[in-house]
N, C-alpha and C positions, 0 to 999 in steps of 0.2 A: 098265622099261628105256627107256632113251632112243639116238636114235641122233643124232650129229653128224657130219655128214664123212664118215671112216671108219673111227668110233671108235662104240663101243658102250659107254652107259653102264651097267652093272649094279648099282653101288648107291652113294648117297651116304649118310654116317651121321656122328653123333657119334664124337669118339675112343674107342677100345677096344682098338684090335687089340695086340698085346704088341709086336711088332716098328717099329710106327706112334712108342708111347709112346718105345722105346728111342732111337729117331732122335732124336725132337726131346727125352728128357735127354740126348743126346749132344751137341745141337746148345747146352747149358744155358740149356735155355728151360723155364718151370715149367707143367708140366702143364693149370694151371689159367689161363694165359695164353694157353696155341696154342691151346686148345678154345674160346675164343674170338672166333677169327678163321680156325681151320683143322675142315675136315671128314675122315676118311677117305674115296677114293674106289676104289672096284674098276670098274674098264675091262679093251676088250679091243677093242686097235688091231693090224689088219694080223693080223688070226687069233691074236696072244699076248694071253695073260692079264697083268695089270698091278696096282698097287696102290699109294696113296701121299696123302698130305695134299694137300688144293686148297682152293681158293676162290675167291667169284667174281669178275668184273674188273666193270670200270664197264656195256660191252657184252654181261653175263651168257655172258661165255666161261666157263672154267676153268684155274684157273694150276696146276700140278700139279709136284709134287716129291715124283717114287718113292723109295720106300724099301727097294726093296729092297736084294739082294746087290751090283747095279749105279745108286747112285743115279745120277737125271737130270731133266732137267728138260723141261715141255714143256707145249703150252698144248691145251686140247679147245674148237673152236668160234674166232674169232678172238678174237684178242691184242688188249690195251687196258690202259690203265692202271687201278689199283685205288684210291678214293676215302675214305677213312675220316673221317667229320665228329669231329673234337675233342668235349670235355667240357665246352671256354669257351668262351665267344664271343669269338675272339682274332681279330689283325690278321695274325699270323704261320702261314704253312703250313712242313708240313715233308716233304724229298722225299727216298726212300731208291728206292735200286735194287731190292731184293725183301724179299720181307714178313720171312725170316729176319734182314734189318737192322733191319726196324722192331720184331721182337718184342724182336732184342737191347739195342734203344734203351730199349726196354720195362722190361725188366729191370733194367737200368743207373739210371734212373731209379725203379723200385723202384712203378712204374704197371701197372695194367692196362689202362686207357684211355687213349688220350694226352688229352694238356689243347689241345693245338692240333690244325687239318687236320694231315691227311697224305695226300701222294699216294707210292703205291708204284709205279713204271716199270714194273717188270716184264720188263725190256727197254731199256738205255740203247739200243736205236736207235729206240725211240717216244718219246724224250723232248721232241718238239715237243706233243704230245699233252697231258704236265702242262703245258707252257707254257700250251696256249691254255686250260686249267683256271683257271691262274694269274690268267692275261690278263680272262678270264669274271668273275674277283671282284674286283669293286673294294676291298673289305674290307683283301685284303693287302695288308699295308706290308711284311711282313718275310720272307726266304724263308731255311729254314734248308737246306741241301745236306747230305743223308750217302750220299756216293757213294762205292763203293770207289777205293784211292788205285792203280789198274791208269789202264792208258793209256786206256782207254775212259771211264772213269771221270774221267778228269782233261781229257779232251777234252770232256766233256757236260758238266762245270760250265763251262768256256769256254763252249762254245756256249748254256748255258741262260742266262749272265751278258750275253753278245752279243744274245739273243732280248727280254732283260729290258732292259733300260737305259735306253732310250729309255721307257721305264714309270714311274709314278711310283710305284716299288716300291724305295724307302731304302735296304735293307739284304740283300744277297746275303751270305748267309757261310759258307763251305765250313768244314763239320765233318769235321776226320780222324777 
């Protein structure tokens, strides 16, 4: 058991649990894709017992998405963005709002790795945070955006476009 905050961890594992699985086919994500990138975690925040897929961010937090009867969302440990190194050695990163866009990305393109970085927010209000990721590699030319089309969403590719410009970073392009 590990303790953070005031959250108690009682156990991280492989996927298994039947209710875990259901989630994410619900969410048409294939099985053999989220066990990839997602653990089950059992906690117990504030005296209630808990349960639900996580993984960790860059700062060895944890992003967590219950499963239960009330799904929600919440992080153990502090919030940070999440880093996944590509399969090529490419010029282009790619930045989604939460892992569930990048797994769908996943899917869509018919991958289980991506072929380029990815930074997951996790959070569009830390998104200065992938900038200065961004900003850290000279590498990228190219930055693809898959941010939900919600007002927050459409405010943070503004501002990550305004944070970039002055960068010698070619190509911003907002993916609906």
């Amino acid at each position: 058991e590990l303790k953070i905050g005031d959250t108690e961890i009682r156990e991280i594992k492989n996927l298994y649990y039947f209710p875990i699985l259901n989630y994410i086919k619900g969410r048409k994500i294939r099985i053999e894709t989220a066990s990839l990138y997602f653990k089950e975690i059992y906690f117990k925040m504030k005296g209630k017992k808990y349960f639900g897929l996580c993984y960790q961010n860059r700062n060895g937090g944890y992003e967590v998405a219950g499963c239960g009867q009330k799904p929600f969302k919440t992080a153990i440990g502090s919030k940070d963005i999440t880093v996944i190194a590509g399969t090529e050695n490419s010029n282009t990163v790619l930045i989604f709002e939460g892992m569930f866009d990048f797994l769908s990305y996943l899917e869509y393109e018919k991958l289980q790795k991506p072929k380029n970085d990815v930074i997951i927010l996790n959070s569009v209000a830390i998104w200065e945070r992938g900038v200065e990721w961004i900003k850290s590699k000279i590498e990228y030319r190219e930055i693809h955006l898959y941010l939900d089309n919600d007002k927050a969403g459409i405010e943070t590719v503004v501002r990550i476009r305004n944070a970039l410009e002055n960068q010698d970073k070619n190509h911003i392009t907002n993916i609906d």
